[in-house]
C-alpha positions in Angstrom: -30.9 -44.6 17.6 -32.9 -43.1 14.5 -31.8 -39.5 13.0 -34.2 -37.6 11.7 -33.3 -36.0 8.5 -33.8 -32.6 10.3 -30.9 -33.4 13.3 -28.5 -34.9 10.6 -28.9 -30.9 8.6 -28.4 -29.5 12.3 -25.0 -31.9 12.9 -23.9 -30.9 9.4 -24.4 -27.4 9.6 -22.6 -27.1 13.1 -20.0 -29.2 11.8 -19.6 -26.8 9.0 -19.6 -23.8 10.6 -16.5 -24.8 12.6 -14.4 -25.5 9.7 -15.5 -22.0 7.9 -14.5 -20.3 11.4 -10.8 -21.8 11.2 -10.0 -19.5 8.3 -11.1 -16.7 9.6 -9.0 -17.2 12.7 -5.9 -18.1 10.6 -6.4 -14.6 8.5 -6.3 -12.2 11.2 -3.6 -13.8 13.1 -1.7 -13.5 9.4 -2.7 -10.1 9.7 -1.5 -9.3 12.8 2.1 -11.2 11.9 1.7 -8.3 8.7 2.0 -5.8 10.8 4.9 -3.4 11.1 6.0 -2.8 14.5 8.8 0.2 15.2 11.9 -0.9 16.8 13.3 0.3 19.5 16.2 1.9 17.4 13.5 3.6 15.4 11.7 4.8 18.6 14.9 6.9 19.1 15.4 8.0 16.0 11.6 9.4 16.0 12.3 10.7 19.8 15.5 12.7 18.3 13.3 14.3 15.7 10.9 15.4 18.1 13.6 17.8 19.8 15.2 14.7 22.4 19.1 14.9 22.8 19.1 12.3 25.5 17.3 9.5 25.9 17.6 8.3 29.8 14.5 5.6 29.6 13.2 3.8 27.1 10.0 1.0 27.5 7.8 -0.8 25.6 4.0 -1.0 26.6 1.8 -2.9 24.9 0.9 -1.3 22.0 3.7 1.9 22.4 7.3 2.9 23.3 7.1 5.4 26.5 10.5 7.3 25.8 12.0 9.7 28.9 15.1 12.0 28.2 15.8 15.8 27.9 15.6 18.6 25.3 18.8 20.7 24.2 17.5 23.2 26.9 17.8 20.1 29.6 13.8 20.4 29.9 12.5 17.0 30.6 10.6 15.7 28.0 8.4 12.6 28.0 6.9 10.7 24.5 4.9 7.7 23.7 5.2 6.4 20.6 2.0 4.3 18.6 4.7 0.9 18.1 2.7 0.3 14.9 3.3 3.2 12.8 5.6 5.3 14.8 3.1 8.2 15.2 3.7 10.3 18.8 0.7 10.3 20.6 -0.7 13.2 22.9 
């Protein structure tokens, strides 16, 4: 079989372009690993700050810690924490 000088520039171009999109993939997976996530430890600590005296239930979501517990007052209070940056979220 005879390739044309155009299908041998499509075949190396295609092959090409798969090797440039393994970096790519390898960079933001590196990122991800970068970034920090909040422990659960921390998630308290942030909870106590917020006004919590006692934590009943603690849970990780995906992305954020859902914290249950009570206030000094025994009002129940209710929290979800960004796991990335330790942020509460409305």
């Amino acid at each position: 079989m005879r390739m044309t000088r155009r299908t041998i520039c499509l075949l190396a171009a295609l092959g090409l372009s798969g090797f440039a999109a393994g970096p790519a993939r390898a960079s933001k997976a590196k990122i991800r690993e970068t970034i920090a996530i909040i422990s659960e430890s921390q998630a308290r600590s942030i909870a106590w700050s917020a006004g919590l005296v006692h934590v009943e239930e603690i849970l990780r979501y995906g992305d954020r810690w859902e914290i249950a517990g009570r206030s000094a007052d025994h009002d129940e209070m209710m929290l979800d924490i960004d796991i990335r940056n330790g942020r509460i979220l409305d």
